[in-house]
C-alpha atoms as a printed R data frame, in Angstrom:
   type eleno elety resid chain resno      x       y      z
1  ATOM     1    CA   UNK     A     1 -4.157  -0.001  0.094
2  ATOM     2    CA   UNK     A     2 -1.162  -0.245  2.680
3  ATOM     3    CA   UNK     A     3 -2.276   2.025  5.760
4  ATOM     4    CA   UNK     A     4  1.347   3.932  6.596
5  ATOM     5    CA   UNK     A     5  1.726   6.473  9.642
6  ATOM     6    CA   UNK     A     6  2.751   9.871  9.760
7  ATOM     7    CA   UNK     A     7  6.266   9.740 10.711
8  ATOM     8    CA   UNK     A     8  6.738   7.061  7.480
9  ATOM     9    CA   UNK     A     9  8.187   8.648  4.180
10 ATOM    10    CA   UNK     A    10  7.615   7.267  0.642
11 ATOM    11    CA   UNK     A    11 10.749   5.177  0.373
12 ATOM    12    CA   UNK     A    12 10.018   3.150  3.399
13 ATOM    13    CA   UNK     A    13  7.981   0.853  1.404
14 ATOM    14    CA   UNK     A    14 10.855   0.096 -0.991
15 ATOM    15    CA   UNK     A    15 13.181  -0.689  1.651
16 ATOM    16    CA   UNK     A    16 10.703  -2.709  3.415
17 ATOM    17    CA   UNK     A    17  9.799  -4.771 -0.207
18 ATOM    18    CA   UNK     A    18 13.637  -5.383 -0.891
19 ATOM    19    CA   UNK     A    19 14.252  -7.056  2.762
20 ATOM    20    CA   UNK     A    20 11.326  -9.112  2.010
21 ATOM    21    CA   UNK     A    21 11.916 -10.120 -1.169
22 ATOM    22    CA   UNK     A    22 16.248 -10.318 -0.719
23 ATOM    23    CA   UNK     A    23 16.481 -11.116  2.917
24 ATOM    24    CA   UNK     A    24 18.577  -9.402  6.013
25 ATOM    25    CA   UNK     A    25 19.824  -6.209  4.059
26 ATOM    26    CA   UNK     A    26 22.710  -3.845  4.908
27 ATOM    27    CA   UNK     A    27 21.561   0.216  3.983
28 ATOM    28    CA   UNK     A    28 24.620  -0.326  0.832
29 ATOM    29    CA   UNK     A    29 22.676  -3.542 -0.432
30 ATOM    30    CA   UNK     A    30 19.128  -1.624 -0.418
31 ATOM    31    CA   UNK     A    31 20.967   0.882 -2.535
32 ATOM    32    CA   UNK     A    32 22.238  -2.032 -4.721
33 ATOM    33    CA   UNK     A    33 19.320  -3.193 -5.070
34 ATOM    34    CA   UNK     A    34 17.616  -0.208 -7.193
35 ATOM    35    CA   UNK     A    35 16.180   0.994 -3.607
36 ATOM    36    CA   UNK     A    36 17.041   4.766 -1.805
37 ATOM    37    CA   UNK     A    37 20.941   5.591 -1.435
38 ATOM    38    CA   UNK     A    38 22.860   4.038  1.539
39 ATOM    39    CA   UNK     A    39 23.049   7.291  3.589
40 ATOM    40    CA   UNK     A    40 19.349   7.508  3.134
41 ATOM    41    CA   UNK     A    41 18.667   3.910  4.009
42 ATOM    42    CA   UNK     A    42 21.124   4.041  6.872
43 ATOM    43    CA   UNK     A    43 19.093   6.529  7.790
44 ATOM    44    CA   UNK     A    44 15.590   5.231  7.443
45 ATOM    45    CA   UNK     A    45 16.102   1.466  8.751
46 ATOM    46    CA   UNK     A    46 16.115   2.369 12.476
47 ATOM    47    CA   UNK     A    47 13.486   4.274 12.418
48 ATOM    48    CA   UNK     A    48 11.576   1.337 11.058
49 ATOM    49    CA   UNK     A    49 13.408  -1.028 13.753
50 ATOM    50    CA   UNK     A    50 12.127   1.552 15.856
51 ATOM    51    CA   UNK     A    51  8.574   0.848 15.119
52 ATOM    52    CA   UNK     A    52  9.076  -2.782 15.055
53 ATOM    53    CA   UNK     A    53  8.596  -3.332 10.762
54 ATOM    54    CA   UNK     A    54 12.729  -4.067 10.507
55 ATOM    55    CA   UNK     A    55 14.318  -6.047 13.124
56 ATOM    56    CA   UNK     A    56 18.464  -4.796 13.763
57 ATOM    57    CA   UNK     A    57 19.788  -8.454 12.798
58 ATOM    58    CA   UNK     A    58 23.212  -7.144 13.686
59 ATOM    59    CA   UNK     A    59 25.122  -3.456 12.919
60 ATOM    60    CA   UNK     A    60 23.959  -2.220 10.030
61 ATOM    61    CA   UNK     A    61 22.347  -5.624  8.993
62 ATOM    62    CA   UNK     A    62 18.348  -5.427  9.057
63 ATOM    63    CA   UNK     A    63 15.587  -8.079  8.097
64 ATOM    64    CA   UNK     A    64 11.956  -7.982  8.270
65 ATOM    65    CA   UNK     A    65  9.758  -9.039 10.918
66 ATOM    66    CA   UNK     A    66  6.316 -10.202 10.960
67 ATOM    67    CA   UNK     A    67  4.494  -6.650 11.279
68 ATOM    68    CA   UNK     A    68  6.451  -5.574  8.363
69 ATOM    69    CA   UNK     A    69  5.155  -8.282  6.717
70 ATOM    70    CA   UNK     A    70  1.531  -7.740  7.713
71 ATOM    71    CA   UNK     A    71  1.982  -4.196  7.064
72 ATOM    72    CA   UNK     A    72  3.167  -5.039  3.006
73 ATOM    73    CA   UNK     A    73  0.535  -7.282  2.505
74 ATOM    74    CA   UNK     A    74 -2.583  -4.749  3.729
75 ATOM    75    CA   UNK     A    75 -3.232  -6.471  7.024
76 ATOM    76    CA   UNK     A    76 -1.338  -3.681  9.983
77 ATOM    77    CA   UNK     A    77 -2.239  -0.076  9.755
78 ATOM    78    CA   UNK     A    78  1.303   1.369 10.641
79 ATOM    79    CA   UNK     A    79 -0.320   4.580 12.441
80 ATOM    80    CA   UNK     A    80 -1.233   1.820 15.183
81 ATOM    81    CA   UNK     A    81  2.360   0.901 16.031
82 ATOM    82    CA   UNK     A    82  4.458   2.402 18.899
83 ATOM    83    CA   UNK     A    83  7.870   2.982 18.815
84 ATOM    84    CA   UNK     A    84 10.023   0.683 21.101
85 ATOM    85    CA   UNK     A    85 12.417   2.357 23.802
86 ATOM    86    CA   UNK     A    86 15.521   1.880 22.948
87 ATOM    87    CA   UNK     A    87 17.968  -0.890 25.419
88 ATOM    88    CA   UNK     A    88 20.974  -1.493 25.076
């Protein structure tokens, strides 16, 4: 059973399993895709960047990275990550 973390809400995971299975996805493709609605996604991806499970490929362009992987598959309890500051 996938281990999520208390700032994660139930739609993460589908955004998370359409990157992986589509590739770099903008928050209108997610939607697209049968996923949450654009404004929600929009939303919702960098907050995951934020935690390092989506990686900001470019504006409003996000793929998955390895943790996100790890965390899909059972192997990273997502109450363990840290959110990244922020550079710009």
């Amino acid at each position: 059973m996938r281990q999520d973390a208390e700032w994660m809400v139930r739609s993460d995971d589908r955004i998370l399993e359409l990157i992986r299975e589509h590739g770099n996805l903008t928050p209108t493709a997610i939607e697209d895709l049968g996923g949450p609605t654009a404004g929600y996604a929009r939303n919702r991806c960098p907050i995951l960047a934020k935690y390092g499970l989506l990686e900001r490929i470019s504006r409003g362009l996000y793929g998955i990275t390895d943790e996100g992987e790890a965390y899909l598959n059972e192997e990273l309890d997502a109450s363990e990550l840290e959110a990244k500051t922020e550079t710009s």
